[in-house]
N, C-alpha and C positions, 0 to 999 in steps of 0.2 A: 380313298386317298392312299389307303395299303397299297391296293395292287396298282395304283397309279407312280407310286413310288418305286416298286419291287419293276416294274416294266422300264423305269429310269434307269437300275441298278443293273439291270440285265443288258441294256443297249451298251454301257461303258465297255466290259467286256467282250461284248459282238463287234464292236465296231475297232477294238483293239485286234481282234481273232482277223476281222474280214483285213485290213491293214498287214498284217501280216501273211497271209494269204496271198495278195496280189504284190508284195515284196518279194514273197519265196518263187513266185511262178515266173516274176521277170529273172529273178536271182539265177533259176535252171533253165530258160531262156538263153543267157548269155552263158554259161555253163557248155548247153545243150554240143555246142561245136565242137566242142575241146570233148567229149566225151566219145562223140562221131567219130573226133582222130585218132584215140584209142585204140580201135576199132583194126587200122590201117596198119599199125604195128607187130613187126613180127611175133610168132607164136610164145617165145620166150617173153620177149616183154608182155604181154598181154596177160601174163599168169594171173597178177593182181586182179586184173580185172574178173579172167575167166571164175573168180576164186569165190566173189562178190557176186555174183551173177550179175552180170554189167545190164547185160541184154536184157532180162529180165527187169532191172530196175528201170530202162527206161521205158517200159509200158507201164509198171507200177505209180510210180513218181507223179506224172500227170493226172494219172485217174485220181489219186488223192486230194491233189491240189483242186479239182472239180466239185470230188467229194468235203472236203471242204467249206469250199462257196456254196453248194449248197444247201449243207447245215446251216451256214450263216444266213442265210436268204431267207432259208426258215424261218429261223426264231428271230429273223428282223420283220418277217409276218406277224409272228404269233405277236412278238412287243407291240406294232401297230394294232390288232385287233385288241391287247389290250386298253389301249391307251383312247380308242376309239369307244370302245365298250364303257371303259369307266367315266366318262366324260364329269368333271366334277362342277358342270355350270348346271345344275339339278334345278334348282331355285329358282331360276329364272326360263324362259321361251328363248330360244334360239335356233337359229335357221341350220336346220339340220337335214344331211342325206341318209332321206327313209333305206335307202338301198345298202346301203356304206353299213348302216348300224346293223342291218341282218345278217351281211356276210360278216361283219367282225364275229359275230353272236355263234356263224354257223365254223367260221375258226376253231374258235376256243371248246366250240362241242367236238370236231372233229377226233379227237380221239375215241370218245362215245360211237363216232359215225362209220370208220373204218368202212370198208369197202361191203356190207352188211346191206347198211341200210343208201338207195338211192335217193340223191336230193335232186331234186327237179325247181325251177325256179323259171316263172312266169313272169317276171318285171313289164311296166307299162314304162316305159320310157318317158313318158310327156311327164313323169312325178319328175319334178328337179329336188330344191332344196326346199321342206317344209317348215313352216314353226311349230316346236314341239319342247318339250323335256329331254332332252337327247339321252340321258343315262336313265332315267328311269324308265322312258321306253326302250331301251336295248336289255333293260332288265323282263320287260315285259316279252319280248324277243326270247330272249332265255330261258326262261319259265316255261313258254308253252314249246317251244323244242327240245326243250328237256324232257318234260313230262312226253312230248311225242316218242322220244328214243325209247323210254321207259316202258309205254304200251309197246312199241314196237316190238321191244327186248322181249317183252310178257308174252305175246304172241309166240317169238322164236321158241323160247322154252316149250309152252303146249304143244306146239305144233312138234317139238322134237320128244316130247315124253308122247306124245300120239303115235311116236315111227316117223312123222314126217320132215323131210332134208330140206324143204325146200328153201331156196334164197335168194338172193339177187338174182344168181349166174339162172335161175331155172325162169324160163319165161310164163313158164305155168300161173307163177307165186311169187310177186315182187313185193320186197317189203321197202316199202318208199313216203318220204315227206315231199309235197307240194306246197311251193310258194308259190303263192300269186299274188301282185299287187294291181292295183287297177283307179283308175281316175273315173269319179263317176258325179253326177249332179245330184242330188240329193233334195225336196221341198225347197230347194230355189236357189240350192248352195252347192258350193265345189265342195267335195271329200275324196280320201282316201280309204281305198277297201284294202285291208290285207286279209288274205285267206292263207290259212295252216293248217292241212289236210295228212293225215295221216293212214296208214295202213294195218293199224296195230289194231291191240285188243279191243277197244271199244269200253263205251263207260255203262255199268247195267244201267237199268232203267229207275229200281228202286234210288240211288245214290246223286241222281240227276240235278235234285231239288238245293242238296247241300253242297254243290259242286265251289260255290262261291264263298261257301262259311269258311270262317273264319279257324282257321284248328280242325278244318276236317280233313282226313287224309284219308287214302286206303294204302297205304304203304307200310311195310315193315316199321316195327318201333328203331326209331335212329337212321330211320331212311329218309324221311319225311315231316317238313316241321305242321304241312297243312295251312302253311300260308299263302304259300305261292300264288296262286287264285285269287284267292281273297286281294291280295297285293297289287298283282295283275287289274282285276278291278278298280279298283281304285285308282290307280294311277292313269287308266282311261277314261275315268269317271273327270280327272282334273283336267284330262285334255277337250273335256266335251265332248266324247266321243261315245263309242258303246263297244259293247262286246259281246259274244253270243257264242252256244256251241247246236252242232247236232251231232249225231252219233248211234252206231249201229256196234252193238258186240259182234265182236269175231270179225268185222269189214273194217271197220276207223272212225275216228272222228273229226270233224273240219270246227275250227274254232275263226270266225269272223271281227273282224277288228272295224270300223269303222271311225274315224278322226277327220273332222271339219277342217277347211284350209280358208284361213284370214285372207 
């Protein structure tokens, strides 16, 4: 409800900003002429201008005004990925777009993701609208592409205190998340497979067992509450669903999602 509200609070001002915006650009639009014939006037009268750098401002001016809209375009994204994200019909089953809630999810990481890590996405099409939990699967969403970025992150460090550069840009060494969704039959039933494939550090083999406990982390104190999983869990467990991981240190891990469709 926080951040369902704070995504309300942030639209009022966006949509005051983009309003003004496409005021100012018609404003130097209709300007735009009168500033041309400036231009036409002899060298004396022209001094104001020359003085201002006339010229100069009319390549300025526009770019701004673009620059601008874009900001707002922005964060009238990020509000939506909010607002999609927090969905607050939790309680209840509701026909929701499996697709719609991942990218809100891979949105609001997108800072985490910067141009580092490549996301790759695999969507089946034929998935329309499912019935699910919509907020608490997008939390489920969150969770394990966080914890991807995180092995991913853990990787880049080793691999850089080892001497090695490598990264997106090297074809060698890509550090990459894969979505895949898929429509599949299942013991007599329609389901959804989501796959989340990673290219990071991998989980040992000892810590395998506890991976779903409750309170168990391997993260810095104050990084990690160790619930996430456990959570994660659970909340597939209400959908009748399953979940599963396998995993290879130092190659990644793929975490399998499987949800029944009514």
């Amino acid at each position: 409800m926080l951040t369902a509200g704070i995504a309300h609070e942030i639209n009022n001002p966006v949509n005051f900003i983009n309003s003004g915006a496409v005021s100012l650009q018609k404003d130097y639009e209709d300007l735009e002429r009168l500033i041309h014939a400036v231009g036409e006037l002899p060298p004396d009268a022209r001094r104001i201008a020359d003085e201002i750098g006339m010229e100069e401002l009319l390549k300025i001016i526009p770019q701004t005004i673009v620059d601008i809209q874009t900001g707002v375009n922005r964060t009238s994204e990020i509000v939506k990925g909010l607002r999609n994200f927090t969905r607050l019909d939790a309680s209840e089953l509701k026909e929701a777009d499996l697709h719609e809630g991942i990218d809100s999810t891979l949105l609001l990481l997108s800072h985490k993701i910067k141009d580092r890590i490549r996301i790759v996405k695999a969507y089946d099409e034929r998935i329309g609208f499912i019935k699910c939990y919509p907020g608490p699967l997008n939390q489920v969403f969150m969770n394990l592409l966080n914890n991807a970025i995180d092995a991913i992150d853990q990787k880049i460090r080793g691999n850089s205190s080892a001497g090695e550069t490598h990264g997106i840009k090297d074809p060698g060494t890509q550090y990459q998340i894969r979505i895949l969704t898929k429509l599949i039959e299942e013991e007599g039933t329609a389901q959804v497979k989501i796959v989340i494939t990673d290219t990071g550090a991998g989980i040992p083999e000892e810590i395998r067992d506890k991976l779903f406990d409750p309170f168990f982390t391997t993260k810095e104190v104050g990084k990690g509450t160790g619930l996430g999983l456990s959570i994660c869990h659970g909340i597939i467990e209400k959908h009748g669903g399953k979940i599963s991981f396998e995993s290879t240190v130092r190659i990644g891990t793929e975490f399998t999602i499987t949800l029944p469709i009514e």
